[in-house]
C-alpha positions as CSV (number, residue, x, y, z in Angstrom):
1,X,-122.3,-166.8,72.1
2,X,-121.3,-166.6,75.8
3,X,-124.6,-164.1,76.2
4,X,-126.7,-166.1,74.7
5,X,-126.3,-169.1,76.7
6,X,-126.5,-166.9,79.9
7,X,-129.9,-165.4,78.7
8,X,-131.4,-169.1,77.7
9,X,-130.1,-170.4,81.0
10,X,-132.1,-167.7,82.9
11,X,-134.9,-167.6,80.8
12,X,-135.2,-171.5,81.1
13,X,-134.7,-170.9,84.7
14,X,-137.4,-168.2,85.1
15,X,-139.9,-170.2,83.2
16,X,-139.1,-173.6,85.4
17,X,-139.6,-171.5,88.9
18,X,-143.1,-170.5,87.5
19,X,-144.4,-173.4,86.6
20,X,-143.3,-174.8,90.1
21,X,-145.2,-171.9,91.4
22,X,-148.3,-172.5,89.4
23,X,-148.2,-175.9,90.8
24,X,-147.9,-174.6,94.2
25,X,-150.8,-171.9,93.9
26,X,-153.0,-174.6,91.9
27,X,-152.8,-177.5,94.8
28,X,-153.4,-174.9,97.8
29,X,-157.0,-174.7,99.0
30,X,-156.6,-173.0,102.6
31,X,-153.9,-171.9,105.4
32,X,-153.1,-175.2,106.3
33,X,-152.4,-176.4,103.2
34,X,-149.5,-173.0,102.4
35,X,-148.3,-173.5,106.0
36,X,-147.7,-177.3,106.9
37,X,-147.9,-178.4,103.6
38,X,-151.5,-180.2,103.9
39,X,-149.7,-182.2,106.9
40,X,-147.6,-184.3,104.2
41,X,-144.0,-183.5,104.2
42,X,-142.0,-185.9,104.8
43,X,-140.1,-185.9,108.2
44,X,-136.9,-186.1,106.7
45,X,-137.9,-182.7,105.0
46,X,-139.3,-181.2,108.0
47,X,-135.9,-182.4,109.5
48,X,-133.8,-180.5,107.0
49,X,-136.1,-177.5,106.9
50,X,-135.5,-176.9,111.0
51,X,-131.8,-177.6,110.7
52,X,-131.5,-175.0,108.1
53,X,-133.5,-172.5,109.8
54,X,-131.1,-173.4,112.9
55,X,-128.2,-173.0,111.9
56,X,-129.0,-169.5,109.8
């Protein structure tokens, strides 16, 4: 029982990350858009992103 729940959870997962993926792929058209994310992030996001990268 205990496998079978593990191997759902990380299928689920697995299916979930590439379907956020295929999103990802579908809406970039050119460097700017995989790099500065088309110049639409939020700033709070941006904010986060530098303070992880920071402190790492």
């Amino acid at each position: 029982m205990n496998q079978i729940v593990l191997i759902l959870s990380v299928l689920v997962y697995m299916l979930l990350t590439g379907y956020l993926g295929y999103l990802g792929y579908r809406r970039t058209q050119n460097a700017t858009d995989y790099l500065l994310a088309g110049r639409s992030a939020h700033p709070y996001l941006m904010a986060m992103s530098y303070y992880a990268t920071f402190i790492s």
